[in-house]
C-alpha positions in Angstrom: 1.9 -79.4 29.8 2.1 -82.3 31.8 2.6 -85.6 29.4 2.6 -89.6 30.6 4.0 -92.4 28.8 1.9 -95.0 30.3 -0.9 -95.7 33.0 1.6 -96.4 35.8 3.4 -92.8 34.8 -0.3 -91.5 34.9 -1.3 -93.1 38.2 1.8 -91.6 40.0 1.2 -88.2 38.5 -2.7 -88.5 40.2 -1.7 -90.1 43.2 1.1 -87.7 44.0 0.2 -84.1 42.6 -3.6 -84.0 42.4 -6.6 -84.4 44.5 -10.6 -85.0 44.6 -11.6 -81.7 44.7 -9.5 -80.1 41.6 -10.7 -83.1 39.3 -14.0 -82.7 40.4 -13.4 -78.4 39.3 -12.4 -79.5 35.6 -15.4 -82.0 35.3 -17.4 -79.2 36.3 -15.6 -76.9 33.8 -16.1 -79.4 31.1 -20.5 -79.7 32.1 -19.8 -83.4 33.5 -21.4 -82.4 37.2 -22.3 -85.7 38.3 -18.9 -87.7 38.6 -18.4 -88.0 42.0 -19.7 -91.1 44.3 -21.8 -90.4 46.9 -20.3 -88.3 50.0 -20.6 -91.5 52.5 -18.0 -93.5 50.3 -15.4 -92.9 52.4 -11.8 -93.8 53.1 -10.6 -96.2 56.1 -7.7 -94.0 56.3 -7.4 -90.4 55.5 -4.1 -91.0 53.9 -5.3 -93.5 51.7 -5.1 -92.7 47.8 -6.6 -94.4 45.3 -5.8 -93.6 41.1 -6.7 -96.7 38.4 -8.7 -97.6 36.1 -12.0 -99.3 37.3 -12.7 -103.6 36.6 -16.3 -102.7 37.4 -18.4 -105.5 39.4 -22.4 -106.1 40.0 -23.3 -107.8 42.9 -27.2 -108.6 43.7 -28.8 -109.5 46.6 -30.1 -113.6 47.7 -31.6 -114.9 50.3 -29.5 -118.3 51.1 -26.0 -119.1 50.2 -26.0 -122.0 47.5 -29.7 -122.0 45.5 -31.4 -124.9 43.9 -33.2 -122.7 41.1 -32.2 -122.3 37.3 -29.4 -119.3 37.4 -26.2 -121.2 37.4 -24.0 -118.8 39.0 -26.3 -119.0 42.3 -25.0 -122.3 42.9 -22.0 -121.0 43.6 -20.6 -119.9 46.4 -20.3 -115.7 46.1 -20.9 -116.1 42.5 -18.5 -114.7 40.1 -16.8 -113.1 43.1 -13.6 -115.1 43.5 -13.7 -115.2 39.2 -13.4 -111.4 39.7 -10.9 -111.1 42.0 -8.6 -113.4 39.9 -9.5 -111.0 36.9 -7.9 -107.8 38.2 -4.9 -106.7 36.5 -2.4 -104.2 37.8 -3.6 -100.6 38.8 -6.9 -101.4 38.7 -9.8 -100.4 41.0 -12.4 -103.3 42.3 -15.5 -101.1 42.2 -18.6 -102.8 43.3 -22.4 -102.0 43.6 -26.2 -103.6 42.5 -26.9 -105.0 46.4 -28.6 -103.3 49.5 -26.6 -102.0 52.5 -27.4 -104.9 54.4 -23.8 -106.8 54.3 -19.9 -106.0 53.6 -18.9 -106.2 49.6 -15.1 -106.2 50.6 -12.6 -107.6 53.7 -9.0 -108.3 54.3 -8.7 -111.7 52.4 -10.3 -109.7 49.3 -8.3 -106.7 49.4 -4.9 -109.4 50.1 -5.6 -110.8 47.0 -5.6 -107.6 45.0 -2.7 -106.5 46.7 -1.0 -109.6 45.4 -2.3 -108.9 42.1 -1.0 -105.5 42.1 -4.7 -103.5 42.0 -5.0 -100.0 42.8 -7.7 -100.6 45.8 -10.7 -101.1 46.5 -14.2 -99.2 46.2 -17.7 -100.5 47.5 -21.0 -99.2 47.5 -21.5 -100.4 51.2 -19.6 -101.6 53.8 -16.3 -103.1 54.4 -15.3 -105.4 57.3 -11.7 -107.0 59.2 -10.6 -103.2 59.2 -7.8 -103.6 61.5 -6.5 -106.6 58.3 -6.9 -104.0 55.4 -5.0 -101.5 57.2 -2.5 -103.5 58.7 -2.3 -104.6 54.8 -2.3 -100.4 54.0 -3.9 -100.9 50.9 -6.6 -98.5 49.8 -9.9 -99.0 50.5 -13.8 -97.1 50.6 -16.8 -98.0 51.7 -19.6 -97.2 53.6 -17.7 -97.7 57.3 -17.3 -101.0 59.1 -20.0 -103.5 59.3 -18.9 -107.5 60.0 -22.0 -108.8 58.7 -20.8 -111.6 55.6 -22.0 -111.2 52.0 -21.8 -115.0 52.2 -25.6 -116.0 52.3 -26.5 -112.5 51.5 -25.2 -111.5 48.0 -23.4 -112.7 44.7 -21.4 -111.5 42.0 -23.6 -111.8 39.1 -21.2 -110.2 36.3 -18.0 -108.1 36.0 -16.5 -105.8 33.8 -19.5 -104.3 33.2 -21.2 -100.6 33.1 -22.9 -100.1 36.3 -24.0 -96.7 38.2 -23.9 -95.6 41.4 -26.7 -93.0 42.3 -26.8 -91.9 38.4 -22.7 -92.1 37.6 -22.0 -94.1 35.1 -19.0 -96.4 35.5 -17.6 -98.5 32.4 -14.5 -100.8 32.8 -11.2 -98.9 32.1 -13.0 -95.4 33.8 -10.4 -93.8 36.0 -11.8 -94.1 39.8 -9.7 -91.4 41.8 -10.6 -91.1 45.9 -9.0 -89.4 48.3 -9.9 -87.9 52.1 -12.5 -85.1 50.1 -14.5 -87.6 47.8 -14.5 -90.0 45.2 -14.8 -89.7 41.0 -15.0 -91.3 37.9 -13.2 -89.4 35.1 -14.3 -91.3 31.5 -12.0 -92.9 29.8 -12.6 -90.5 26.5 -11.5 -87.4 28.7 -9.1 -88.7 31.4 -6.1 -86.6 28.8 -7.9 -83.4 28.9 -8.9 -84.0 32.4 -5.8 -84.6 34.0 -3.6 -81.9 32.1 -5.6 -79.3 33.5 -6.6 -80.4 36.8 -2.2 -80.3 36.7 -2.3 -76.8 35.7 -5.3 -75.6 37.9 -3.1 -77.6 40.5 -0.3 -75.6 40.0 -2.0 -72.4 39.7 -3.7 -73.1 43.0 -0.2 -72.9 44.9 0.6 -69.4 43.1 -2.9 -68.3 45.0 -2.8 -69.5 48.2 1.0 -67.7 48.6 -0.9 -65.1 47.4 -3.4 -64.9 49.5 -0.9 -66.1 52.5 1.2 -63.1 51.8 -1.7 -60.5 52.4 -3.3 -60.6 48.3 -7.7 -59.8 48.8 -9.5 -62.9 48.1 -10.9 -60.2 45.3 -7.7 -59.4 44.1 -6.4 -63.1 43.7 -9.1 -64.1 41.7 -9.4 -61.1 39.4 -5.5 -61.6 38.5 -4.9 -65.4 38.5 -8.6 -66.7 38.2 -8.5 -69.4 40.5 -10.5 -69.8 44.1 
């Protein structure tokens, strides 16, 4: 059984022996079928990783960039956005979501900040922009694609660490966010133990098959004696 003695311990672990798809198998095993992000969250590099625990941000649409009316945090500029950023502690994710698709949530003097900060990457619900900054910077980021167009007079940060949901998951700060080329997931915080020691063993397994199969075993045969496909 595979045992961690803290989160960065745990993070290397994820980063290093698992992936999307075999998390995704064990939330299926245990009936939680609707962790994973939608399919168009994507990373800006196919080697880009991503394992922490979520600091969870709402952002909402406006219509200028500093309002006269009654909300205080619209008179400032991105809201609670650079508040946020300042917030992250190390290894975790800047997950972000609450506006339309009309603007980019993250860029390169974000995702420098985090990487200062020591956060695990970054994860929009839209698009990103300066892509040629954040991977020059290699640190992880996904989104929707490129798309220049500023959040500036187009959206604020109205709270953080928050629940919010993205197309009916539920994300609540301290949720491990996990992305890779295949897909995105939240694994809840109550699980993440049960999760991530048998994703490790189904992980393992997984190589016993596929020398199995690569050495001639029937697809029929592999599953019938290790249980795995």
């Amino acid at each position: 059984m595979i045992t961690w003695k803290n989160d960065k311990e745990l993070f290397d672990i994820m980063r290093n022996h698992l992936y999307s798809a075999v998390l995704g198998d064990i939330l299926d095993k245990m009936q939680y079928y609707h962790q994973f992000l939608p399919a168009r969250i994507q990373p800006l590099d196919s080697d880009m990783v991503i394992a922490g625990r979520a600091m969870t941000v709402l952002e909402a649409d406006t219509f200028e960039e500093l309002s006269q009316g009654y909300n205080p945090i619209m008179k400032k500029s991105f809201g609670l956005m650079l508040e946020a950023l300042d917030d992250l502690k190390e290894d975790e994710v800047y997950i972000c979501t609450g506006s339309s698709p009309s603007y980019a949530l993250v860029g390169e003097l974000m995702c420098s900040r985090m990487q200062i900060l020591k956060a695990a990457g970054a994860v929009v619900n839209g698009y990103h922009r300066d892509t040629k900054g954040i991977l020059e910077l290699d640190f992880p980021c996904f989104s929707y694609g490129r798309y220049a167009q500023d959040q500036g007079p187009r959206g604020k940060v109205i709270d953080y660490r928050v629940p919010i949901e993205i197309e009916g998951v539920r994300i609540n700060p301290g949720d491990i966010i996990f992305g890779d080329l295949d897909g995105t997931l939240v694994i809840p915080k109550e699980l993440e133990t049960e999760v991530i020691q048998r994703a490790f063993e189904k992980a393992t397994g997984e190589k016993v098959v596929a020398e199995a199969i690569k050495s001639g075993m029937a697809a029929k045969a592999s599953f019938e004696k290790y249980g795995i496909m």
